[in-house]
C-alpha positions in Angstrom: 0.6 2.9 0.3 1.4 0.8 3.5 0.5 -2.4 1.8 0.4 -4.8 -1.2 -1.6 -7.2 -2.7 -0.7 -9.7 -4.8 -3.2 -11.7 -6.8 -2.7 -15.7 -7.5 -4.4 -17.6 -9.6 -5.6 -20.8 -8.9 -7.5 -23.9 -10.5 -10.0 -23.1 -7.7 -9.8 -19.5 -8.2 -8.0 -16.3 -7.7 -6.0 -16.2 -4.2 -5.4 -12.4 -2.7 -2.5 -12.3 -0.8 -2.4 -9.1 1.4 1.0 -7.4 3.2 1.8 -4.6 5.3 -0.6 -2.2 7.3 -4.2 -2.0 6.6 -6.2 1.0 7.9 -9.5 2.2 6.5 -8.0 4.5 3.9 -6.8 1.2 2.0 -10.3 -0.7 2.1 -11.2 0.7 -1.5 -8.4 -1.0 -3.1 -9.0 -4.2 -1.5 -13.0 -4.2 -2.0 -11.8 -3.2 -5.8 -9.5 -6.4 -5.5 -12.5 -8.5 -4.1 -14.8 -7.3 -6.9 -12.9 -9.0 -10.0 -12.3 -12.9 -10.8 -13.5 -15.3 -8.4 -11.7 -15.0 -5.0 -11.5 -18.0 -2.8 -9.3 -16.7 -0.4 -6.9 -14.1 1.2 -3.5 -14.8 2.4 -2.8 -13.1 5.8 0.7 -14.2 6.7 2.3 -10.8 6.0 -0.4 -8.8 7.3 1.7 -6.2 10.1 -1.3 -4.1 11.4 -4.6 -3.8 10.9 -8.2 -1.5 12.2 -11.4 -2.3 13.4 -12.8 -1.4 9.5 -10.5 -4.0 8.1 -11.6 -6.4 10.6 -14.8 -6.3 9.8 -13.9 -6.2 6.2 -12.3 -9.5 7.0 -15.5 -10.8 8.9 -17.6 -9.7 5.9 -15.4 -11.9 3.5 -15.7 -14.5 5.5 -19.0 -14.6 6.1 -19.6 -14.5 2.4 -17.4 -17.7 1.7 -13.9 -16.2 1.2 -11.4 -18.4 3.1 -8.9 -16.2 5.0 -5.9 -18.3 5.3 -2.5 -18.0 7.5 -4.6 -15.3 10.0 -2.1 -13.9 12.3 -3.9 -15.0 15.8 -4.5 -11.2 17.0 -6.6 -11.1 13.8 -8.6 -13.9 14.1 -9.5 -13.1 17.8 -10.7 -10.0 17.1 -13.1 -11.2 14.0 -14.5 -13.6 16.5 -15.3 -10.8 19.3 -16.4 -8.9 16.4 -18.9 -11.6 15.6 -20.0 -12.3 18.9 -20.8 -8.6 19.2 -22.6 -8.3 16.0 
């Protein structure tokens, strides 16, 4: 496993912050992350490397309401021209 996540809880709800290299074979642990208490948002600041599936992953979240805060740049330019091409 190339990365972690770490689950905070908050008065707002639970907080997943993510670390290390994401690829497509990790997406199952995070949607299995996603799926349990009320997440309100995903800390990005450690996030090395991602691919296109977690990008869209991210997009999804986001789209659904889940804040993702501290987005390296790279990653938040990509979910926007992965929007506009949607």
């Amino acid at each position: 496993m190339t990365f972690r996540i770490d689950q905070v809880p908050t008065a707002q709800g639970l907080v997943l912050r993510i670390s290390g290299r994401l690829s497509m074979e990790d997406l199952n642990v995070v949607r299995t992350a996603l799926g349990g208490r009320r997440v309100v948002a995903i800390e990005l600041a450690e996030v090395e490397l991602v691919d296109r599936d977690t990008v869209q992953l991210l997009a999804q979240t986001e789209a659904e309401g889940i804040e993702l805060r501290s987005c390296p740049a790279y990653i938040r330019e990509w979910i926007t021209k992965q929007r506009e091409c949607s």
